[in-house]
C-alpha positions in Angstrom: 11.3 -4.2 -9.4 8.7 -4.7 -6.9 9.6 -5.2 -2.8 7.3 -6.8 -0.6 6.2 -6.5 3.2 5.3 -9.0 5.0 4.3 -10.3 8.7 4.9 -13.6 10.4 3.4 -15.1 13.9 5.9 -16.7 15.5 5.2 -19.5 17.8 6.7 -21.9 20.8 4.9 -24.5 21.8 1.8 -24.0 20.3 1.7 -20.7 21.4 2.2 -17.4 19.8 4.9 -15.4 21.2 5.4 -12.6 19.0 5.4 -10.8 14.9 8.1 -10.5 12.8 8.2 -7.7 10.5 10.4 -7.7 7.2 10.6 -6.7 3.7 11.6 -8.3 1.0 12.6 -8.5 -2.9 11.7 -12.1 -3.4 8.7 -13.4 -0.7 9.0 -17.4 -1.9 12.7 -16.9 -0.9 12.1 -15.1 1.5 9.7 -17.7 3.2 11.9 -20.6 2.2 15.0 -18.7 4.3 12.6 -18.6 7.4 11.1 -21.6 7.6 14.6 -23.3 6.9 15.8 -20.9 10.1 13.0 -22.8 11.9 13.4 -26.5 10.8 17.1 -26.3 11.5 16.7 -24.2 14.6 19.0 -22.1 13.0 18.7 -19.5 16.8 21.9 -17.2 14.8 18.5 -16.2 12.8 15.3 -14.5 14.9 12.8 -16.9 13.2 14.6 -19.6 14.0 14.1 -19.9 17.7 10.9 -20.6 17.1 9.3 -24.0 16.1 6.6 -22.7 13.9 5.9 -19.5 12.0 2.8 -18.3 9.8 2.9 -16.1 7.5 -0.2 -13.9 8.2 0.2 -10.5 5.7 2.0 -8.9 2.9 1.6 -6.1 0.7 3.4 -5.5 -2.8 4.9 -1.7 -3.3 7.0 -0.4 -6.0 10.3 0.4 -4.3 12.5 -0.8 -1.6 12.3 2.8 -0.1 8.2 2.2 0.0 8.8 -1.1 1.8 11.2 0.7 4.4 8.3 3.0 5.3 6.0 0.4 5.5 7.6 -1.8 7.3 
């Protein structure tokens, strides 16, 4: 099974504010979980005390323990 790494811009206001760095078995998931966090303003979840986030990298590797480096 393959784990991916990804980074998001986070933004308030228009402005950016900060990355968030994660890894992940399933990125569509993923994704879905943090822009849900952000529609709701879900603020128990990082992402979501933010009102927009982009999703600006990933990179596909072969094992959780490769995406733990990475990341």
């Amino acid at each position: 099974m393959a784990f991916y790494v990804y980074i998001l811009k986070c933004y308030i206001e228009g402005e950016f504010r900060c990355y968030y760095v994660g890894q992940t078995e399933d990125i569509t998931e993923r994704m879905k979980y943090h822009y849900n966090a952000v529609k709701n303003h879900d603020t128990d979840k990082y992402t979501g005390r933010f009102d927009f986030v982009k999703l600006i990298w990933k990179r596909k590797v072969p094992t959780r323990a490769d995406a733990l480096r990475l990341e």
